[in-house]
Every structure is written in structure tokens, then in C-alpha cells.
Phi, psi and omega in degrees: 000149179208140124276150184300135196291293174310003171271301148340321243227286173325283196275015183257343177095028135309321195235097188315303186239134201291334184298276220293322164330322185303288204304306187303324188295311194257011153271355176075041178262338185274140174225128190248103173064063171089304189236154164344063192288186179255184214266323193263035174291164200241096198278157175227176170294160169066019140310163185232151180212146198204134194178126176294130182218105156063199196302007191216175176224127191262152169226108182250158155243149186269124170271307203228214153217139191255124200269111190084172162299148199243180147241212224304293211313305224242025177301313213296348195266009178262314198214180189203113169299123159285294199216151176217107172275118170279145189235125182315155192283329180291350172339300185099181163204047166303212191263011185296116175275116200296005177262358166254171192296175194283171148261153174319144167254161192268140214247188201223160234194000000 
């Protein structure tokens, strides 16, 4: 079984609203098992899915697909946080990509 990753997005309470799931997906910000999908990738159990929310960039694996509408209490038996990276508040949402490495500081000669 598989459903669309902006669906997937939604309906597990990653994402509040399936418009902004849309937006990140076609900004190439969700990355599914490493690269970059559309909105209409088709997710599975055990994907890994990594995509920047507010000051952080969250990384899950998909447990389960959610059948119906879920509630709040039972989101956590649909996916398993790997990782939550916090990103500093001066960042911005500017041309920055949260996946890319930090940059080098400059070195003096």
C-alpha cells in the first residue's frame, strides 16, 4: 500500500495544512530516502522523509499509513522521529538550504 507524500504529510500531523506539504514539495524541500520528491511520490512503510518546519528540520521513518482521519494521541504509531535538528532563529527564509553543510569558515594565510 502507498499514498502521496502530501497526503502522508497531512494526514499523519507533520504538516498542518496539505497547501504548505504542496509548497515545500515543489520547492524541493522533502527528501524521501535522500532526494528530493513532488508532492505526488507515492510513500511507503520504511521511507525515511526529511524536510525543514519552522526553526528545525525534522527526519522520520514512516511506520505505518494512516487509514481515515487520525487523532492527535495516535500520530506517534504513523512515523518514528530519527532526527530533529534545530536550526538558529537568524537564519531566516532567505536562499538558505536547510541540507546543506554548514560553511567552512575562512582561513587566514
Amino acid at each position: 500500500m502507498t499514498m502521496r507524500l502530501d497526503a502522508y504529510l497531512k494526514k499523519s500531523l507533520l504538516i498542518k495544512r496539505r497547501e504548505l506539504a504542496n509548497q515545500l514539495c515543489d520547492e524541493g524541500m522533502v527528501r524521501v530516502n535522500g532526494t528530493p520528491r513532488r508532492a505526488s511520490h507515492e510513500v511507503k512503510v520504511q521511507d525515511e522523509l526529511e524536510f525543514p518546519l519552522y526553526n528545525r528540520v525534522l527526519k522520520v521513518r514512516v511506520l505505518a499509513l494512516p487509514e481515515g482521519n487520525i487523532k492527535k494521541a495516535d500520530q506517534w504509531a504513523l512515523f518514528e522521529v530519527l532526527e530533529d535538528k534545530r536550526l538558529p532563529l537568524d537564519l531566516g527564509y532567505g536562499d538558505e538550504d536547510p541540507f546543506s553543510p554548514p560553511p567552512k569558515p575562512p582561513r587566514n594565510h
